[in-house]
C-alpha positions as CSV (number, residue, x, y, z in Angstrom):
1,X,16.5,-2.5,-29.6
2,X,14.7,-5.3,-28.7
3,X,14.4,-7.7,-25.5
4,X,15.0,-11.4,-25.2
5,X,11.0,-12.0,-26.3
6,X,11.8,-10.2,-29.2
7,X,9.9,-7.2,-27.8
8,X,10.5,-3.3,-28.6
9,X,12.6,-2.3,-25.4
10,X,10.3,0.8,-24.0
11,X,8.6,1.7,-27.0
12,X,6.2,-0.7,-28.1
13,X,3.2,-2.5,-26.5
14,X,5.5,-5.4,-25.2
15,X,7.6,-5.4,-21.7
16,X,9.8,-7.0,-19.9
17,X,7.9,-5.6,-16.7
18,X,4.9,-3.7,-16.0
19,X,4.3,-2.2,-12.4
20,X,1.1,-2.1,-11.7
21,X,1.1,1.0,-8.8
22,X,2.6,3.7,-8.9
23,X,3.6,4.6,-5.4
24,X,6.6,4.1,-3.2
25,X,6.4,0.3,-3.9
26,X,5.9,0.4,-7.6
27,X,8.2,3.0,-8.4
28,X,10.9,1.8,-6.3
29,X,10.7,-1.5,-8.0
30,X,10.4,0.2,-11.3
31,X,13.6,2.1,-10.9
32,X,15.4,-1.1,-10.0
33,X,14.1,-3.0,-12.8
34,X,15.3,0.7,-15.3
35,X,18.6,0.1,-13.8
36,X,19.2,-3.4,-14.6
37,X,18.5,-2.3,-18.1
38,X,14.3,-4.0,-18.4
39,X,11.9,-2.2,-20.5
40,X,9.6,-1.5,-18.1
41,X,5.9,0.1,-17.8
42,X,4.3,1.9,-14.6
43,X,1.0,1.8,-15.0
44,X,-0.2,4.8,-12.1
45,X,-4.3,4.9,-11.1
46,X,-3.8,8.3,-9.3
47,X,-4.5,7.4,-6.0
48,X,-2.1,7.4,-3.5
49,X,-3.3,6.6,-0.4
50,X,-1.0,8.9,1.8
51,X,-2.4,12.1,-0.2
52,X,-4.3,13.6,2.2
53,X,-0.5,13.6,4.8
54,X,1.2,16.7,4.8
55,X,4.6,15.0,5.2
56,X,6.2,11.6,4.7
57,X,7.8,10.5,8.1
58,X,10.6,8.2,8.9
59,X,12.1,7.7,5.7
60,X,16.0,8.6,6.0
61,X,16.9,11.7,4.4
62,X,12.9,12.7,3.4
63,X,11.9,13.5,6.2
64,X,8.4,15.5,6.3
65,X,8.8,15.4,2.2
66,X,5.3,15.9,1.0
67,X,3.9,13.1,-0.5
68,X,3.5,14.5,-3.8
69,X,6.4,15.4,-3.8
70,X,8.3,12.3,-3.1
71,X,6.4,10.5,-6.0
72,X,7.6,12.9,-8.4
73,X,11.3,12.7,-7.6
74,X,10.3,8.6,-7.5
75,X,8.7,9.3,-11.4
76,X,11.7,11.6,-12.7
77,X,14.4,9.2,-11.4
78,X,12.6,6.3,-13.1
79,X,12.1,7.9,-16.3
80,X,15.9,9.0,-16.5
81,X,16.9,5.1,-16.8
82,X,14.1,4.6,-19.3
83,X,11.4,3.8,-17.2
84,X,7.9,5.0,-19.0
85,X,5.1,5.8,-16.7
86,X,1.4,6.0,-18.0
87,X,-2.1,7.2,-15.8
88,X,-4.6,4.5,-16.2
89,X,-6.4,2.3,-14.2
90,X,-5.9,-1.2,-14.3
91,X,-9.1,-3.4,-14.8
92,X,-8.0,-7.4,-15.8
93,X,-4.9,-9.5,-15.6
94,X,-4.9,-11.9,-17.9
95,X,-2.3,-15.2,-18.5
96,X,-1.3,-16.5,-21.7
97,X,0.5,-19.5,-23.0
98,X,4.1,-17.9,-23.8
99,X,4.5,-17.5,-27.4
100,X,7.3,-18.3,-30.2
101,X,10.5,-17.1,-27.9
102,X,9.0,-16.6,-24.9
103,X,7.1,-13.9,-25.9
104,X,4.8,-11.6,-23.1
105,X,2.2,-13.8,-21.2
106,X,0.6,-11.6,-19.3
107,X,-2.5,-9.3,-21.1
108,X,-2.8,-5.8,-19.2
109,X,-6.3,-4.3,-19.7
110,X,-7.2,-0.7,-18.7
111,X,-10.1,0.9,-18.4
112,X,-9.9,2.9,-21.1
113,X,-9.7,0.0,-23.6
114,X,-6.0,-0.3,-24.1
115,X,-3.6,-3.1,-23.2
116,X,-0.1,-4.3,-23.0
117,X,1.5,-7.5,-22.7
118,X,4.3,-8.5,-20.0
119,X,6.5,-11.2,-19.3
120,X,6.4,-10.1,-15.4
121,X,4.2,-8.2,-12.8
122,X,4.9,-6.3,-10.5
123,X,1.6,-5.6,-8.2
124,X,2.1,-2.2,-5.7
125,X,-2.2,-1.1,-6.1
126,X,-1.6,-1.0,-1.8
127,X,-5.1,-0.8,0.2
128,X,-8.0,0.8,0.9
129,X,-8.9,2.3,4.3
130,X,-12.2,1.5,5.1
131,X,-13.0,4.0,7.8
132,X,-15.2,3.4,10.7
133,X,-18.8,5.5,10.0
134,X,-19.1,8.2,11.7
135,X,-20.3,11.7,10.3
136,X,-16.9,14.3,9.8
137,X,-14.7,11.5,10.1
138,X,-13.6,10.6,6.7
139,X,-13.3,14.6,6.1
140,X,-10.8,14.5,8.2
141,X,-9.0,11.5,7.7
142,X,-5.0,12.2,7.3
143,X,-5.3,15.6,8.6
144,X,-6.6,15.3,12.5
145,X,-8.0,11.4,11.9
146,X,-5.1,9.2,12.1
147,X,-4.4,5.6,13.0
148,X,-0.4,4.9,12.7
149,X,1.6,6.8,16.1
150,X,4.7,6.5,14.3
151,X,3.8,8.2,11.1
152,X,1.7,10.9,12.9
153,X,2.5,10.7,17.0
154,X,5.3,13.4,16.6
155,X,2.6,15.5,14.8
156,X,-0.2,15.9,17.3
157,X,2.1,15.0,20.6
158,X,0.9,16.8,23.8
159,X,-2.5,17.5,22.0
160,X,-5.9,16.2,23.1
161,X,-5.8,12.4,21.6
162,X,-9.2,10.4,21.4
163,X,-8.9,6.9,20.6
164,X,-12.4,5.7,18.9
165,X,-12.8,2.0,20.3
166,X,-14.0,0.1,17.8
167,X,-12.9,-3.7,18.3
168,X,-10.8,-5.3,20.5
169,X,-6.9,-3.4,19.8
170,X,-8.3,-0.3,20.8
171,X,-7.0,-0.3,24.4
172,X,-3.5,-1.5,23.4
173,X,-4.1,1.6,20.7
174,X,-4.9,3.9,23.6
175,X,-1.7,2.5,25.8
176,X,0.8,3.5,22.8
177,X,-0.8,6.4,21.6
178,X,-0.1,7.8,25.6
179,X,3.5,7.8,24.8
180,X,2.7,11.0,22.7
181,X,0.6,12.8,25.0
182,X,-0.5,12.8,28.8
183,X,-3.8,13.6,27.5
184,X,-5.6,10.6,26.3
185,X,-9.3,9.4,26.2
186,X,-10.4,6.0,24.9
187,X,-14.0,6.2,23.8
188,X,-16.0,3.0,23.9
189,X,-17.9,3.6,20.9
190,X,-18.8,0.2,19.6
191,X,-16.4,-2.1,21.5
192,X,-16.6,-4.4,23.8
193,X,-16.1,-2.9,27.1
194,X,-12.4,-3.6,29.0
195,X,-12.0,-6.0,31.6
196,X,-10.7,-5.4,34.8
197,X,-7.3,-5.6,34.0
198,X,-7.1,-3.6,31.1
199,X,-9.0,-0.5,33.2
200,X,-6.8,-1.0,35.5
201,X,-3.8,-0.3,33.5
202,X,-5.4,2.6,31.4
203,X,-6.2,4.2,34.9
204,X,-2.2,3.8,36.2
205,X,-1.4,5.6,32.5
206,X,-4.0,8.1,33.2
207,X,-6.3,7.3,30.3
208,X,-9.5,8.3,30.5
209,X,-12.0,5.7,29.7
210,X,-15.7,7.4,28.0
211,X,-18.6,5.5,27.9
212,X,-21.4,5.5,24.8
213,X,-21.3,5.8,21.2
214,X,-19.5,8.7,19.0
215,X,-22.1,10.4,17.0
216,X,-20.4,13.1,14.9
217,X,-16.7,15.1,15.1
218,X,-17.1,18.8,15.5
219,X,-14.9,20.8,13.5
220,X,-13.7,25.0,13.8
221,X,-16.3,27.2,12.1
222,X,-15.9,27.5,8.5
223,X,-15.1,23.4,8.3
224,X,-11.6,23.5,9.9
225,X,-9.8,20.8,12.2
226,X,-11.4,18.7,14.9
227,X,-12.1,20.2,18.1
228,X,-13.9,17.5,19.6
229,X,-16.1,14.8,19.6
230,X,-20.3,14.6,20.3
231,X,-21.5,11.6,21.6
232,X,-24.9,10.3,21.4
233,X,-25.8,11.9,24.5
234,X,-25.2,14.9,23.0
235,X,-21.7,15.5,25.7
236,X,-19.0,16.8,23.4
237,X,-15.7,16.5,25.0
238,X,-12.5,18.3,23.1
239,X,-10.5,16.6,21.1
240,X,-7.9,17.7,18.9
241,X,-6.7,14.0,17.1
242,X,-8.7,11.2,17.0
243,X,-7.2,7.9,16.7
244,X,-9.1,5.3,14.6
245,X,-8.5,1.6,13.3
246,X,-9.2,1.3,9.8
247,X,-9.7,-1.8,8.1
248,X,-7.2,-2.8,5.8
249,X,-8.5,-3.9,2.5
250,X,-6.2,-4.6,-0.1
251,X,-6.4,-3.4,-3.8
252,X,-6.6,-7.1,-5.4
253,X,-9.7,-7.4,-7.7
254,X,-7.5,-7.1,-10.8
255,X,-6.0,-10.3,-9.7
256,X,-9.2,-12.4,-9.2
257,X,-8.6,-13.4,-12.7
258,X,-5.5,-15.0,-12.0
259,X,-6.6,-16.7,-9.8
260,X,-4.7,-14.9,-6.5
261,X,-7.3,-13.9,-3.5
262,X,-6.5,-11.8,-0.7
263,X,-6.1,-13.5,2.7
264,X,-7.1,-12.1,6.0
265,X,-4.9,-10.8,8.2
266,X,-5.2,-11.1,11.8
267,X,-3.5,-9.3,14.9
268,X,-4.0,-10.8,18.5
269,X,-7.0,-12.9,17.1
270,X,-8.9,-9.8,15.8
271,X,-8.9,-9.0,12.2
272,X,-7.6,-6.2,10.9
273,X,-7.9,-6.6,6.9
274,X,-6.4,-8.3,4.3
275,X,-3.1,-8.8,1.7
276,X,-1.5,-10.9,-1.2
277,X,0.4,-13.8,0.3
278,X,4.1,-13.8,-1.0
279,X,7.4,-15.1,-0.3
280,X,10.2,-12.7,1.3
281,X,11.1,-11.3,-2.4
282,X,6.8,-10.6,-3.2
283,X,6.7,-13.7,-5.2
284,X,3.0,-14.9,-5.7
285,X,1.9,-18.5,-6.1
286,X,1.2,-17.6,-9.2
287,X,4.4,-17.9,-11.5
288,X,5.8,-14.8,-12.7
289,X,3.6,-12.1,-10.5
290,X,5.2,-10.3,-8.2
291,X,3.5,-8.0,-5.1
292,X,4.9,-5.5,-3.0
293,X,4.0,-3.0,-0.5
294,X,0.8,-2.6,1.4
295,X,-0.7,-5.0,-1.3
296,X,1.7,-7.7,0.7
297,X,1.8,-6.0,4.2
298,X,-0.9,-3.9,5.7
299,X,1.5,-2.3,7.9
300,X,4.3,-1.3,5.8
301,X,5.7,2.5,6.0
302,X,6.7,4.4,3.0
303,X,10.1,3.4,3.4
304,X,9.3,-0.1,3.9
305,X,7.2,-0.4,0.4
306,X,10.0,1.7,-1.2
307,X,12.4,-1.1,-0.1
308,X,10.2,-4.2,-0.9
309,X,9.6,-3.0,-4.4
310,X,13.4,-2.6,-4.9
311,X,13.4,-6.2,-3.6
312,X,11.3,-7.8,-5.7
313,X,12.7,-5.9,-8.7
314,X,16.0,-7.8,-7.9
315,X,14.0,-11.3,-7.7
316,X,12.3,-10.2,-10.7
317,X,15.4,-9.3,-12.5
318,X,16.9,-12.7,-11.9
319,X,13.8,-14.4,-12.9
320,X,14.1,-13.0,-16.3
321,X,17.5,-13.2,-16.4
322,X,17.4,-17.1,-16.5
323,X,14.6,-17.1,-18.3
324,X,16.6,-15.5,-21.0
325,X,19.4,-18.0,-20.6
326,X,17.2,-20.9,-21.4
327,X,15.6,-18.9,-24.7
328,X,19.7,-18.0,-25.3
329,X,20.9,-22.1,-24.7
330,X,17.4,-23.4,-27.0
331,X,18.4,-21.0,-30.0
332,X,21.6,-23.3,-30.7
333,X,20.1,-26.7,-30.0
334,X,17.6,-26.1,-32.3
335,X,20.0,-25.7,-35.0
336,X,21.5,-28.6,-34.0
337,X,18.4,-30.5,-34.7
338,X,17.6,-28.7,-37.7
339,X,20.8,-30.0,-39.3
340,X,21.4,-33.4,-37.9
C-alpha cells in the first residue's frame, strides 16, 4: 500500500509524517496522524524531561501516572493504528524540492547515519532546563528541586519551602508557592534585593526573607532528600523543597538548518527562555513543519503538549489532505494535455 507520494505506507524509508519527539506532544500527535490513516514515524531521543517526577499531575484520568509509564500506554496505542516508533537522535533537517508526485521533501538525518524522508514534520524535542549552579542542586532536581507549584505544590504542601531568588519573579514565586505551605523562606541568593513594597507583602504572608548567597543543599546521610540549605556564611537553615527558576531553553538546533530560530520568551520584562514561534495549530513559518509542546510553549503541562500535538496532527492531516487533492486533480489534466 502506498501514499499519495507514491511512498510505502509504514514500511519503507518514505512518510507521510515523521514526529520528531517522542513525549506527550509527539505521541499525541502521532496517534492522531495513525488514526487518520498517515504512515507515520516517531523518531524518540530517550529523554524525557519529566523522568526524574514520580507522578504525572493534572492530567484527567492519569493522575500521579508515572511518567514512564504514561509514554508507554502513549507508544502501545500509537503502534496499534500503525504508528512505528524508532530510538534515535535526530541531528539535521533538511528541505528538498518536492519530487515527481510530490514526493517527501524533508531529509531526516540521525546520528547514527540513517535517514528518512517526509512530506511533514512534526517537532515535540521540548526544552532543556538549565538549572541555576549550585552544588546538590541538579541531584536533586524533580525529586525535592522543583519549579512548577501546580505540578508539584500538592506534593511537598505544609513542608519547609525555600524559594532560591535568582532574578526578578522570584518574589511573585515565593507569593504562590505560600498557597502550599505557611512555611516559606525566599533566599536572596543572586537577585536583586525587593523593594519596599514587595517586603512588605512577603512580611503580611509571613515569608521569610534570607539574606546572602546559597552555597550548597545538604542532603540525609547516605545522599537522600534535601534537608536544608548552607549559605555562604556557613548558616544552614532547613529546608525540605527548594523552589528554583530554570531557564527554559528549547530543543531547536536540528532546525537551524531550516532556517527556524528560537525566540526569547519573556515574562513581566524578565526572560525566562526560549521557543518555536507558531500559529495556534504549531504551524512554523516554514512550510510544512509543524511544532508542538514545550518546543512551542515553555509552560505547557503534560496535558497541554498531549493536546497541542493532537492539534497539530489535525492541521497537519488537512494539510496533506489537500495536498493530495491537487496531486489527485493534476493526474487527469495531464492526460488531457498528453492527448490534445
Amino acid at each position: 500500500m502506498r501514499n499519495a507520494d507514491g511512498l510505502p505506507d509504514g514500511g519503507g524509508r518514505g512518510y507521510d509524517v515523521v514526529v520528531i519527539g517522542g513525549g506527550a506532544a509527539g505521541l499525541g500527535g502521532a496517534l492522531a496522524l495513525g488514526r487518520a490513516r498517515r504512515s507515520v514515524l516517531v523518531i524518540d531521543g530517550g529523554e524525557p524531561r519529566n523522568a526524574p517526577a514520580d507522578g504525572v499531575h493534572n492530567y484527567l484520568g492519569r493522575e500521579n501516572t508515572p511518567p514512564g509509564e504514561l509514554l508507554a500506554a502513549g507508544r502501545e496505542e500509537a503502534r496499534a493504528y500503525g504508528v512505528q516508533i524508532r530510538q534515535g537522535q535526530v541531528v539535521t533537517v533538511e528541505r528538498g524540492a518536492a519530487g515527481e508526485g510530490g514526493a517527501a521533501r524533508f531529509t531526516v538525518r540521525l546520528a547514527d547515519g540513517d535517514a528518512v524522508r517526509a512530506r511533514r514534520l512534526l517537532v515535540a524535542t521540548g526544552l532543556v532546563d538549565e538549572l541555576p549552579e549550585v552544588p546538590g542542586l541538579a541531584e536533586l532536581w524533580g525529586t525535592d528541586v522543583l519549579h512548577c507549584p501546580y505540578c508539584h505544590g500538592w506534593e511537598v504542601r505544609d513542608q519547609a519551602i525555600g524559594v532560591l531568588a535568582t532574578g526578578p519573579l522570584a518574589v511573585h514565586q515565593a507569593l504562590l508557592w505560600r498557597q502550599w505551605s505557611e512555611n516559606v523562606t525566599l533566599f536572596l541568593h543572586t537577585a536583586p534585593e525587593p523593594g519596599d513594597d514587595d517586603y512588605e507583602r512577603l512580611a503580611a504572608r509571613g515569608i521569610a526573607v534570607v539574606d546572602g548567597e546559597v552555597a550548597a543543599l545538604e542532603r540525609e546521610d547516605g545522599g537522600g532528600g534535601l534537608t536544608g540549605v548552607r549559605l555562604a556564611s556557613g548558616a544552614v537553615l532547613d529546608c525540605q523543597a527548594l523552589v528554583v527558576a530554570p531557564r527554559f531553553t528549547a530543543r531547536a538546533g536540528l532546525l537551524a538548518g531550516l532556517g527556524l530560530e528560537p525566540v526569547v520568551q519573556e515574562v513581566g520584562g524578565a526572560v525566562i527562555g526560549s521557543y518555536v514561534a507558531a500559529d495556534a495549530t504549531g504551524r512554523t513559518a516554514v512550510p510544512g513543519v509543524w511544532v508542538a509542546g514545550n518546543l512551542a510553549n515553555v509552560v505547557e503541562q503534560v496535558i497541554g503538549s498531549a493536546a497541542a500535538g493532537a492539534r497539530a496532527a489535525g492541521a497537519v492531516n488537512a494539510d496533506l489532505a489537500e495536498e493530495d487533492t491537487r496531486l489527485a486533480v493534476a493526474v487527469p489534466r495531464a492526460g488531457d494535455v498528453l492527448s490534445a
